[in-house]
C-alpha positions as a LaTeX table, in Angstrom:
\begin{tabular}{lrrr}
\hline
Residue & $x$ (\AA) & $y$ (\AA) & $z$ (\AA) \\
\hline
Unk1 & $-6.75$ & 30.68 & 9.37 \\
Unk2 & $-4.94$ & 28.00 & 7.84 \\
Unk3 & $-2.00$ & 27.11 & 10.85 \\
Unk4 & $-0.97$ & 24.07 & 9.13 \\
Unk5 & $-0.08$ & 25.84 & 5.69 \\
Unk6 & 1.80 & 28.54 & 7.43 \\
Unk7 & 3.57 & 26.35 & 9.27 \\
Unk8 & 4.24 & 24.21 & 6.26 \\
Unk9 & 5.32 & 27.41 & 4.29 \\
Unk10 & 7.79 & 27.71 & 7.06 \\
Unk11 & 9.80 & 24.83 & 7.10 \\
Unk12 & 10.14 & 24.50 & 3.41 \\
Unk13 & 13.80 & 25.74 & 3.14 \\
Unk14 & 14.82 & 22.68 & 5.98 \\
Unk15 & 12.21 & 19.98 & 4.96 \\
Unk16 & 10.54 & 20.30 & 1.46 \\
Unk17 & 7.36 & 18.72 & 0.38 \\
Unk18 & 8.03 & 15.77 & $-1.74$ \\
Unk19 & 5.94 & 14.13 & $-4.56$ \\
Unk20 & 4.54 & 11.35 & $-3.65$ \\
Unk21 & 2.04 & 8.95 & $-5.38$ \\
Unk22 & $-1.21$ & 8.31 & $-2.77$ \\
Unk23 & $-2.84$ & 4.99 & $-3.73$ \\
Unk24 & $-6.55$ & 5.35 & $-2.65$ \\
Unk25 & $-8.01$ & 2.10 & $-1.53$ \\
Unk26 & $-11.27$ & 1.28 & $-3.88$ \\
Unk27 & $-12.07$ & $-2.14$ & $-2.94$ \\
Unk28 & $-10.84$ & $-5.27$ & $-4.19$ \\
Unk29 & $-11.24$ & $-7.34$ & $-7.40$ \\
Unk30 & $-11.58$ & $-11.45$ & $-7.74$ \\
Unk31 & $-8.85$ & $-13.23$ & $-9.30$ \\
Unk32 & $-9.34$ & $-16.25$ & $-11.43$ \\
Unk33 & $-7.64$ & $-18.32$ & $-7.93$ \\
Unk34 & $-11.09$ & $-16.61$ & $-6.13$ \\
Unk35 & $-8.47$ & $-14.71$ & $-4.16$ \\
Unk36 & $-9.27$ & $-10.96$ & $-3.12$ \\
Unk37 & $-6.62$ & $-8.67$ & $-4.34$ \\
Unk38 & $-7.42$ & $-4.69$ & $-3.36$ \\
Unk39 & $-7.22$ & $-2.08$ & $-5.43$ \\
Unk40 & $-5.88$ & 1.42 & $-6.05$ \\
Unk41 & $-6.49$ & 4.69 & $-7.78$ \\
Unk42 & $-3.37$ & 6.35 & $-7.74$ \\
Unk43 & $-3.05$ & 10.22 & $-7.60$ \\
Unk44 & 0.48 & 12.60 & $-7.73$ \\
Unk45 & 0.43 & 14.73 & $-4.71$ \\
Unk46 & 2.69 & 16.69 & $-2.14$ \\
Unk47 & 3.36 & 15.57 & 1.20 \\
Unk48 & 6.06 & 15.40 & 3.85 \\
Unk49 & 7.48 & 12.13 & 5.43 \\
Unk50 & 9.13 & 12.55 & 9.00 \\
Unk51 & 10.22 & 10.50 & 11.57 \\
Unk52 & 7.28 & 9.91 & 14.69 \\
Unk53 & 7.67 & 11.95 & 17.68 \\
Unk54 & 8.11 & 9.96 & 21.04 \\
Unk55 & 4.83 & 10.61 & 21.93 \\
Unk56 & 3.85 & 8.89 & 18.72 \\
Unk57 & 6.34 & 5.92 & 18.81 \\
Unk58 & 4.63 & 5.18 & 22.62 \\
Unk59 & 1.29 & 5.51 & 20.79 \\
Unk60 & 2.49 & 2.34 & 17.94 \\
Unk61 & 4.05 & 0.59 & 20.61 \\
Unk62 & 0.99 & 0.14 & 23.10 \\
Unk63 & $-1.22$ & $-0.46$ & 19.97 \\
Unk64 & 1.30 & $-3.57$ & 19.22 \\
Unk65 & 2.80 & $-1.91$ & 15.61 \\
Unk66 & 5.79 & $-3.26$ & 14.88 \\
Unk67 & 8.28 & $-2.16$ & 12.08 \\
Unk68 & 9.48 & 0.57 & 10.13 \\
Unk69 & 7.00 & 3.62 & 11.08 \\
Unk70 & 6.46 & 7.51 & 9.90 \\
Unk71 & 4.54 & 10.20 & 10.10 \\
Unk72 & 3.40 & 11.61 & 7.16 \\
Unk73 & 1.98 & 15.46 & 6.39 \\
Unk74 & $-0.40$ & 15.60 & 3.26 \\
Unk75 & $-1.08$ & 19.36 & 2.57 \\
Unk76 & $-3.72$ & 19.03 & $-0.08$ \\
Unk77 & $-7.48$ & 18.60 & $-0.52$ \\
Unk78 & $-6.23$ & 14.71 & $-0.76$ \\
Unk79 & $-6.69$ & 12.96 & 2.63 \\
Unk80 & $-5.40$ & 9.73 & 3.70 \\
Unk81 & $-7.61$ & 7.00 & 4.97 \\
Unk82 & $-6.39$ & 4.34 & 7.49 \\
Unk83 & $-6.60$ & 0.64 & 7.10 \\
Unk84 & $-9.96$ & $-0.12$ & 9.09 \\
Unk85 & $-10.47$ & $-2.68$ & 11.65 \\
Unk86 & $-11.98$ & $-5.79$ & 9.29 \\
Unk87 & $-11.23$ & $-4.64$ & 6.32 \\
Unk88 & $-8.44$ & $-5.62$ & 3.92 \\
Unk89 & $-7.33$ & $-1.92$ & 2.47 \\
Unk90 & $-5.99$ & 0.86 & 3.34 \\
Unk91 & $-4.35$ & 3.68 & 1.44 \\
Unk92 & $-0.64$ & 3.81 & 0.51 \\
Unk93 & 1.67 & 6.33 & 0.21 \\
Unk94 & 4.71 & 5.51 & $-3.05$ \\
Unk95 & 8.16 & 6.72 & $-1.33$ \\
Unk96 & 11.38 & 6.50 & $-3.06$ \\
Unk97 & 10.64 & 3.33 & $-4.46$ \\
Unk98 & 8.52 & 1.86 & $-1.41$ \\
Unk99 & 4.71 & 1.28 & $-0.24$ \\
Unk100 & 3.93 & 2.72 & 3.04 \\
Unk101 & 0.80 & 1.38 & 4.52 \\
Unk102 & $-1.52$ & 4.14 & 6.12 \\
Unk103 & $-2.04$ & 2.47 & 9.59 \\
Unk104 & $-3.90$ & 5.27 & 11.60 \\
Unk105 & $-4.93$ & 9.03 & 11.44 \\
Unk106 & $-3.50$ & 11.15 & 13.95 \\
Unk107 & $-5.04$ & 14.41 & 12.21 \\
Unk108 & $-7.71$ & 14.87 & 9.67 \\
Unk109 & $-8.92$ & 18.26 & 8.10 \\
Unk110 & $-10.41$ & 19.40 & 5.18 \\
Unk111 & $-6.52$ & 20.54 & 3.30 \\
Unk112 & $-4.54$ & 18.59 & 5.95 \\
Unk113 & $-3.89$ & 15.15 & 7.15 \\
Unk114 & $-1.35$ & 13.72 & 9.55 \\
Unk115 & $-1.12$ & 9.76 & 9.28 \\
Unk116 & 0.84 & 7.02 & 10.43 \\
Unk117 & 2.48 & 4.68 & 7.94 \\
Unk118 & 4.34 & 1.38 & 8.31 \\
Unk119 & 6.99 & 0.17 & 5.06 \\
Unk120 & 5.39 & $-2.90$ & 3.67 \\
Unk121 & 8.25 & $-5.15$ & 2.05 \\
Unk122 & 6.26 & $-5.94$ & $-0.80$ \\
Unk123 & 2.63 & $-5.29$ & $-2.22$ \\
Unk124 & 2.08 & $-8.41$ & $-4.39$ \\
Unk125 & $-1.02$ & $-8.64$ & $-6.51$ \\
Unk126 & $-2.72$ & $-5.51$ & $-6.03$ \\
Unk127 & $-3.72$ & $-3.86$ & $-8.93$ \\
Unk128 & $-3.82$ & 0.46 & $-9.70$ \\
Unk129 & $-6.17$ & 1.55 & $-11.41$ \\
Unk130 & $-6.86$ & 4.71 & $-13.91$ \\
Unk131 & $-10.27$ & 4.76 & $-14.22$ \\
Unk132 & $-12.94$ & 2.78 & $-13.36$ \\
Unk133 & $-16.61$ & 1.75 & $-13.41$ \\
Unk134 & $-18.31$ & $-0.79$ & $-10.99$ \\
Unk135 & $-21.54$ & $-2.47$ & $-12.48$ \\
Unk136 & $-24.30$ & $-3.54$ & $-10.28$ \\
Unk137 & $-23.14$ & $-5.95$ & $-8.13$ \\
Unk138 & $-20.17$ & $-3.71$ & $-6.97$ \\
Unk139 & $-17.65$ & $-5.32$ & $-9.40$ \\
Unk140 & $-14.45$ & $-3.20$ & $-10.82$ \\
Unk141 & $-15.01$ & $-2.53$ & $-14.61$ \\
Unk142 & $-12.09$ & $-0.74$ & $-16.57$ \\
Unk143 & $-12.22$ & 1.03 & $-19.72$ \\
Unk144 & $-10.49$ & $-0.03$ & $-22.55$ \\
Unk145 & $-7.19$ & 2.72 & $-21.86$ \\
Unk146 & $-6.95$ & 1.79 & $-18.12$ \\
Unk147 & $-6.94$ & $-1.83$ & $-17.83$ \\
Unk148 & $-5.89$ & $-3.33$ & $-14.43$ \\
Unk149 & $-1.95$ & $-3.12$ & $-14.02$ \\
Unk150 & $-0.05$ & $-5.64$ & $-11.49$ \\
Unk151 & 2.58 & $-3.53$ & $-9.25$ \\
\hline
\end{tabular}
């Protein structure tokens, strides 16, 4: 039984889902500065964006996260991955115009996710990509139709 869909069916009159764009961490390209810049697949999906319970809030607060934080509901076969101790991506989630860094799962099922996400004022040189290839020593290739675009 699928609790999280009902539930989501539910509340759809007071709190729809939205379309959102997820940006899937890949990895990262070099640029020609030898700086690491990550990058993104985007995909269109649905998802809600609420504010944290207090539970939640206590949660960021002992872990030391500062800023702008919500909770986000992703009710698709699309789940959201957290930005990992040591490494330098995470997912993000496109909001009305804003980047929302995926700081930690709180739930993670097969259809459903729960995350965490923190506004990041800017994303400079990151790079979405369309589609891509990586050749044998784990580089980014793009076709000729989805060359790297700077966001």
């Amino acid at each position: 039984m699928n609790l999280a869909g009902i539930a989501n069916s539910a509340i759809q009159s007071i709190l729809p889902n939205r379309q959102v764009t997820l940006k899937s961490y890949v990895g990262f390209t070099i640029n020609e500065y030898s700086e690491r810049r990550p990058c993104y697949v985007s995909t269109t999906i649905k998802a809600q964006v609420q504010e944290l319970k207090s539970t939640e809030l206590s949660y960021a607060e002992k872990m030391g996260i500062q800023g702008q934080l919500r909770a986000i509901y992703v009710h698709s076969p699309f789940s959201i991955t957290a930005n990992m101790q040591g490494e330098s991506g995470g997912d993000l989630v496109y909001v009305d115009g804003v980047d929302w860094l995926v700081i930690t799962l709180t739930e993670a099922y097969p259809d459903y996710s729960k995350g965490i996400v923190q506004r990041q004022s800017s994303i400079q040189d990151a790079y979405t990509i369309d589609s891509f290839l990586m050749d044998d020593d784990g580089n980014f290739l793009t076709q000729d139709n989805g060359a790297l675009i700077i966001i």
